[in-house]
C-alpha positions as a Markdown table, in Angstrom:
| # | Residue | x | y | z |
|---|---|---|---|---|
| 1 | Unk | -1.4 | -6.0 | 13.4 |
| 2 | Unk | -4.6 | -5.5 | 11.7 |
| 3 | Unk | -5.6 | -7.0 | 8.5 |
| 4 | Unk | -7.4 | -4.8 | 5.6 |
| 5 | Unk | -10.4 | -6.8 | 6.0 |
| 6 | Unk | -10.8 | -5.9 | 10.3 |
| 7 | Unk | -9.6 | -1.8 | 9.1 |
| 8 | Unk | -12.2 | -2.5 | 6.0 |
| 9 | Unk | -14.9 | -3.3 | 8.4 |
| 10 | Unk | -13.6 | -0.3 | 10.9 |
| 11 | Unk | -14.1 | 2.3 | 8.1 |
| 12 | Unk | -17.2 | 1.2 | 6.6 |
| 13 | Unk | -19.1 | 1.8 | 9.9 |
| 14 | Unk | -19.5 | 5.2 | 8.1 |
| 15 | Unk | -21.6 | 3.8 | 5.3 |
| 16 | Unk | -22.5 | -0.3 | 6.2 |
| 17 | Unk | -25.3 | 0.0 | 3.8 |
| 18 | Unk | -22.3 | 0.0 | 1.3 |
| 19 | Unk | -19.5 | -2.9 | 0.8 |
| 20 | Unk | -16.5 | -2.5 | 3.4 |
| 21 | Unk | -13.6 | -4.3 | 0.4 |
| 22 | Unk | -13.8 | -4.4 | -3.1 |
| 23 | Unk | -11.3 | -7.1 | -4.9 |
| 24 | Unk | -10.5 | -6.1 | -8.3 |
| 25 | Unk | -9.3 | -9.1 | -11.0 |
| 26 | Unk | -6.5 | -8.6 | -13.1 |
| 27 | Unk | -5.4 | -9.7 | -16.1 |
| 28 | Unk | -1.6 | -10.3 | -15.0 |
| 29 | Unk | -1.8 | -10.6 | -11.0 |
| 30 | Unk | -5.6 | -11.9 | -10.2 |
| 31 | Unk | -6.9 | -13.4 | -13.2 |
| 32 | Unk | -9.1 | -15.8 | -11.5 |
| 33 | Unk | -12.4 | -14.0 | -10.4 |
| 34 | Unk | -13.6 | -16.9 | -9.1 |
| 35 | Unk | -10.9 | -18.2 | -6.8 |
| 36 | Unk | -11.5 | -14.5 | -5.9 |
| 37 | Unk | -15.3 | -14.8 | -4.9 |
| 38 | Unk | -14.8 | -18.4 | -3.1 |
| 39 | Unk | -12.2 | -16.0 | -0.8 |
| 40 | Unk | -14.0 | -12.5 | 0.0 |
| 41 | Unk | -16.1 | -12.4 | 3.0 |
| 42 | Unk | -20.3 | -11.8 | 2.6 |
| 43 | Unk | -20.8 | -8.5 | 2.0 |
| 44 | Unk | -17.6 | -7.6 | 0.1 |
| 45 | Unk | -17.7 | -6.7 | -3.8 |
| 46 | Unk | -16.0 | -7.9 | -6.7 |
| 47 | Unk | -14.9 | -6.3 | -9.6 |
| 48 | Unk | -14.4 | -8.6 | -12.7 |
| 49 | Unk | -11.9 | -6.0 | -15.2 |
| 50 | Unk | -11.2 | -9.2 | -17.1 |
| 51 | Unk | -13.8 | -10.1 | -19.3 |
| 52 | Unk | -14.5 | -13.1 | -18.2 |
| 53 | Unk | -18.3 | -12.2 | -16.5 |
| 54 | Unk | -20.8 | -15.4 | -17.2 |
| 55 | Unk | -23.6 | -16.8 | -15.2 |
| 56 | Unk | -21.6 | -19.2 | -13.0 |
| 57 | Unk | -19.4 | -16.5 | -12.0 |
| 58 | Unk | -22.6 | -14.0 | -10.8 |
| 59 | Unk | -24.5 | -17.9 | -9.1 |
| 60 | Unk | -21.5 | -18.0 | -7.0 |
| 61 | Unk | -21.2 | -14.2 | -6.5 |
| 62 | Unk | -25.2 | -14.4 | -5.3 |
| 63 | Unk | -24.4 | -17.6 | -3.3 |
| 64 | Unk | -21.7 | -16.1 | -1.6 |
| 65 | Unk | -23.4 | -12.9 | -0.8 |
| 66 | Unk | -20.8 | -11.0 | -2.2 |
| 67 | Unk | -22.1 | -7.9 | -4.9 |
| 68 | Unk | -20.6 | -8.4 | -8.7 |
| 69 | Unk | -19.9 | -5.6 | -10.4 |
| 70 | Unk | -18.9 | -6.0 | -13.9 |
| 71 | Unk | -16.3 | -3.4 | -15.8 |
| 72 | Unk | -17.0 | -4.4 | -19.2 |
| 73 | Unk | -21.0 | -3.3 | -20.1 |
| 74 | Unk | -21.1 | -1.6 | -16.7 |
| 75 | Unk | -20.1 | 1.9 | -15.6 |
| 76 | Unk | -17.2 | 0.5 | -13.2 |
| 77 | Unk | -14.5 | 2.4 | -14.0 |
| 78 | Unk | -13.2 | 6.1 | -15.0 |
| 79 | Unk | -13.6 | 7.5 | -18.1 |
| 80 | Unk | -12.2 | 10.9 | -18.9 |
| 81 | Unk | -15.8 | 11.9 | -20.7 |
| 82 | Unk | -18.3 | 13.1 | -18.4 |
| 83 | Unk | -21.6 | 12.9 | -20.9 |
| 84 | Unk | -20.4 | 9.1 | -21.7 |
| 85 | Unk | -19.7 | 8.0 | -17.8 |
| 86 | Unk | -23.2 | 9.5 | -17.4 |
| 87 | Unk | -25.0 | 7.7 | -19.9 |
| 88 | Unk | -22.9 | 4.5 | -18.7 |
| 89 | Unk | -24.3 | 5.1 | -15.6 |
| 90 | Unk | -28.2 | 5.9 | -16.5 |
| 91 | Unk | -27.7 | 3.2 | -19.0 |
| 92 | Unk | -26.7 | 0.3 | -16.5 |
| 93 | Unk | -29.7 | 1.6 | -13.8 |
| 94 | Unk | -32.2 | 1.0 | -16.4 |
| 95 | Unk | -31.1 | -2.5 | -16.7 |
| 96 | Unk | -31.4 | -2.6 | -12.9 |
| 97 | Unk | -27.6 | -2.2 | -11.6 |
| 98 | Unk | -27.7 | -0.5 | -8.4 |
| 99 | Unk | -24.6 | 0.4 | -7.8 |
| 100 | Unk | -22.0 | 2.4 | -10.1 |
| 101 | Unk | -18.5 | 2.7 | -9.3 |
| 102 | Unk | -16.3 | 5.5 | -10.7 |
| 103 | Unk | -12.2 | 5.8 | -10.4 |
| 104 | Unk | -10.4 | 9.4 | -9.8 |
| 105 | Unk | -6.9 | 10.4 | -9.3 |
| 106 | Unk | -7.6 | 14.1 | -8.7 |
| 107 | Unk | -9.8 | 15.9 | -6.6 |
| 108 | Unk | -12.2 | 17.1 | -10.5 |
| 109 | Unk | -13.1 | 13.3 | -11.6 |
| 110 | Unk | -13.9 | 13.1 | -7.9 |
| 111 | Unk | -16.5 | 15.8 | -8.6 |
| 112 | Unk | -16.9 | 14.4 | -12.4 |
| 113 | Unk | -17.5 | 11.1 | -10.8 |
| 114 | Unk | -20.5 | 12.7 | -8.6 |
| 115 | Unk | -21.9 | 14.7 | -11.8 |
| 116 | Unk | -22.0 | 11.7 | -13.6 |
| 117 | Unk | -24.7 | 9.6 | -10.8 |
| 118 | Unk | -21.8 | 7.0 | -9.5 |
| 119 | Unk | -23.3 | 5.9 | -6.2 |
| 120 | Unk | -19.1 | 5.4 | -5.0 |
| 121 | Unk | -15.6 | 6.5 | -6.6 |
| 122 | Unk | -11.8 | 4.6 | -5.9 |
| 123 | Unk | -9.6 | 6.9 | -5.1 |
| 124 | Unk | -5.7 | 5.8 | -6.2 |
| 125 | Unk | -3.1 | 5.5 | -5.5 |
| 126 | Unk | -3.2 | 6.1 | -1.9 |
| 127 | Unk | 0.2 | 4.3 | -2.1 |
| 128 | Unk | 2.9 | 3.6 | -4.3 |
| 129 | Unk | 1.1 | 0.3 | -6.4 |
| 130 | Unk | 3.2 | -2.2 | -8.2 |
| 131 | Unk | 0.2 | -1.9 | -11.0 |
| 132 | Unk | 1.8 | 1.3 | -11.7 |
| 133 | Unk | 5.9 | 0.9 | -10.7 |
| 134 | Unk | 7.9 | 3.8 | -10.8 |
| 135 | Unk | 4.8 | 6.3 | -10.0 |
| 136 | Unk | 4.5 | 8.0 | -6.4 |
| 137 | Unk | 1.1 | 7.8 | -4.3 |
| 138 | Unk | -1.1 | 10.4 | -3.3 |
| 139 | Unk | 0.4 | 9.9 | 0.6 |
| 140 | Unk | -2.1 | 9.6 | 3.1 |
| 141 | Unk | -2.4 | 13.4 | 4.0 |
| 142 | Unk | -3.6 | 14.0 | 0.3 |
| 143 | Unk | -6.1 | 10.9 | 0.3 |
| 144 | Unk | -7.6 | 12.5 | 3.7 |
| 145 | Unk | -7.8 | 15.9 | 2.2 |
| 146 | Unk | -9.4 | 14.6 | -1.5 |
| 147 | Unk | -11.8 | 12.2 | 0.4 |
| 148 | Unk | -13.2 | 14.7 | 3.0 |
| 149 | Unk | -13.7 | 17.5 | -0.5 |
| 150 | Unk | -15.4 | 14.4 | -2.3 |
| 151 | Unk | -19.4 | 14.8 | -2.9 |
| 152 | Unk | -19.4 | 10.5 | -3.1 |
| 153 | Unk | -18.2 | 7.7 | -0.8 |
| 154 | Unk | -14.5 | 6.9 | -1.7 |
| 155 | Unk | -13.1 | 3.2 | -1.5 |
| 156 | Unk | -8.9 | 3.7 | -1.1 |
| 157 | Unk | -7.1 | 1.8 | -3.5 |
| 158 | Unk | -3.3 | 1.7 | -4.7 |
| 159 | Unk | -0.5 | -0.2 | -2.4 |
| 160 | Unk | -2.6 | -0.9 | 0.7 |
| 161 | Unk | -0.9 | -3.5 | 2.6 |
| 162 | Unk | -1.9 | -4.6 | 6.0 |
| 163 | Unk | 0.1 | -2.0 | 8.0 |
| 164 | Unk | -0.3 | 1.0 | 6.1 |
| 165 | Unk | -4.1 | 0.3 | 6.0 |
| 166 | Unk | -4.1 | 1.8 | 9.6 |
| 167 | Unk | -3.1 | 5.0 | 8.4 |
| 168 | Unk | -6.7 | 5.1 | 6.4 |
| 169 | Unk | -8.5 | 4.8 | 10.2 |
| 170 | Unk | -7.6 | 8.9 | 10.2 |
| 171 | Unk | -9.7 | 9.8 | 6.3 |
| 172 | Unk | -12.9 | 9.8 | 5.6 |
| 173 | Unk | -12.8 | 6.4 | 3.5 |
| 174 | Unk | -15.8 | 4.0 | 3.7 |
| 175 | Unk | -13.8 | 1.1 | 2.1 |
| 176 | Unk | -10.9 | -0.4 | 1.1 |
| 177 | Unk | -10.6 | -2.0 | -2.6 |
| 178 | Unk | -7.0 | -3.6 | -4.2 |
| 179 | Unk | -5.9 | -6.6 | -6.0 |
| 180 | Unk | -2.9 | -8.2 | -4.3 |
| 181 | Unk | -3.8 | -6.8 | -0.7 |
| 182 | Unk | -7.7 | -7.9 | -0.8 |
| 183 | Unk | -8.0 | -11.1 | 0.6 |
């Protein structure tokens, strides 16, 4: 069986310029963004949702070779207003952030996401996600069919386990981000 990191690395051969996982903190499940760092591979990203972003926390990132991308202060995550997720997003660039990272659920804030200069957007849930119980998943025939219609590079997100990360090998994905499933 494949792990998400090996079907990570299979899907980002699309775009390598671009990291293959993406580990989200959370404030309940994965509070600890740097345990998190210490266990993502070079090259991966981490995105710290729980305010706790300081300097030791971006040394190590650097250190580790792994890209930090902050969701407080930095346009990181969907926001139902175009004109503000674009001036998030020119806003961090002029203080030199490279790359911004939007969220969609629907095949519009994929397009919002694009209008708005993200440089990549998660697209969730591709599977039913215990950080929303109760709610169904896109399935993996909807994920193919939003991904291929999207203008940006999409990241899956939302329920990935090891075994149903092999159903992504058949979308246009580049990446694979999550919070219990990312190493």
């Amino acid at each position: 069986m494949r792990t998400i990191a090996t079907v990570a690395a299979r899907l980002n051969a699309r775009a390598p310029a671009l990291p293959a996982l993406i580990a989200l903190t959370d404030a309940a499940r994965r509070p600890d963004a740097r345990a998190l760092a210490l266990r993502l591979p070079r090259g991966a990203a981490l995105l710290e949702r729980t305010g706790n972003l300081d300097d030791a926390l971006a040394r190590l990132c650097r250190r580790r070779g792994v890209l930090l991308i902050a969701a407080s202060g930095a346009p990181a995550l969907y926001t139902r207003d175009l004109a503000a997720e674009r001036a998030a997003i020119a806003a961090w660039r002029r203080r030199g952030g490279g790359f911004a990272l939007s969220a969609a659920h629907t095949p519009r804030a994929l397009r919002r996401a694009a209008a708005a200069g993200a440089s990549a957007v998660l697209l969730s849930p591709v599977f039913p996600t215990a950080s929303h119980p109760g709610a169904a998943g896109l399935g993996i025939t909807r994920f193919r069919l939003w991904a291929r219609q999207s203008p940006l590079p999409v990241y899956a997100l939302g329920g990935i386990t090891a075994r149903s990360a092999r159903a992504l090998l058949s979308t246009p994905a580049v990446g694979i981000a999550g919070i219990a499933g990312v190493p």
